[in-house]
C-alpha positions, 0 to 999 in steps of 0.5 A, a space after each residue: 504469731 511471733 513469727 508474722 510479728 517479726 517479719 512485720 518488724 522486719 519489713 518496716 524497718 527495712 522500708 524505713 532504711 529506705 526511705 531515709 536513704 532516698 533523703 541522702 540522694 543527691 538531687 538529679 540536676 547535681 547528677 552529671 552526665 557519664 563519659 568514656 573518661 570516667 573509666 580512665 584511672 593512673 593504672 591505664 597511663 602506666 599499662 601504656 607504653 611510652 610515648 604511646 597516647 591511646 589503644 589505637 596507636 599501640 604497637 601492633 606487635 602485641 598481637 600475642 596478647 590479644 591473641 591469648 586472650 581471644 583463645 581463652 575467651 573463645 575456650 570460655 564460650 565453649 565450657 559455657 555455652 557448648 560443653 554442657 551438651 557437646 562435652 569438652 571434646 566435642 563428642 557429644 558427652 557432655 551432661 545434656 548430651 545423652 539426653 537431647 542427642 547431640 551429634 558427635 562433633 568429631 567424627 570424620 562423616 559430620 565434619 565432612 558434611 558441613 561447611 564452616 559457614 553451615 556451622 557458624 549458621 548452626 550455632 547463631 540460629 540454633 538447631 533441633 533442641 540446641 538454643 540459639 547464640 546469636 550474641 556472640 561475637 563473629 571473632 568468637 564464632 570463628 574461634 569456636 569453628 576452627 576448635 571445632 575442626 581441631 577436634 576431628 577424629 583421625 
């Protein structure tokens, strides 16, 4: 009994925290409208160059930057969405693997018998038990196929 007591305790104290939080809402006309610049702070004017005014006219020799950081997210995709079936080298020894037989990504016959296109198909559409990934993004997709084409047995 003391427990149901208790939780009925707690549940009304809880519904009362609320409704005295909805009081201090602002009211919706005083709400205003977001815009790109509200994600503007003084750290992005001291991240950017001199004399530069945007991204877009940043030197494009800071390519190795944005390189780097697309080959951790794409190594990011791979521990998240395929590694757990295809193993961190892609033969198929993940923790999943055994059990929904993935195919041993490094072998010569299999990387000989798909195109890079059949592989971005593969993984955008799914196939057999492996769930489809069609979010992500083509440079993503490309970076994964060519991880995928390193890791071919010799």
């Amino acid at each position: 009994m003391r427990t149901r007591w208790g939780l009925l305790v707690g549940a009304m104290a809880l519904l009362a925290s609320l409704l005295v939080d909805c009081e201090r809402l602002q009211p919706v006309e005083e709400i205003r409208e977001w815009t790109p610049n509200d994600h503007h702070s003084r750290d992005d004017d001291r991240a950017r160059p001199q004399g530069s005014t945007s991204a877009a006219t940043a030197d494009p020799a800071d390519s190795t930057d944005r390189n780097r950081q697309l080959a951790q997210l794409i190594e990011f995709a791979w521990r998240q969405q395929c590694s757990q079936c295809h193993g961190p080298t892609g033969k198929g020894d993940g923790p999943s693997g055994p059990m929904v037989e993935t195919p041993d990504l490094t072998r010569e016959q299999w990387q000989a018998a798909v195109s890079d296109s059949e592989i971005v198909s593969i993984i955008r559409s799914g196939r057999g038990k492996m769930p489809r990934f069609d979010l992500l993004p083509d440079v993503v997709l490309r970076g994964i196929v060519s991880r995928i084409r390193s890791m071919r047995a010799r």
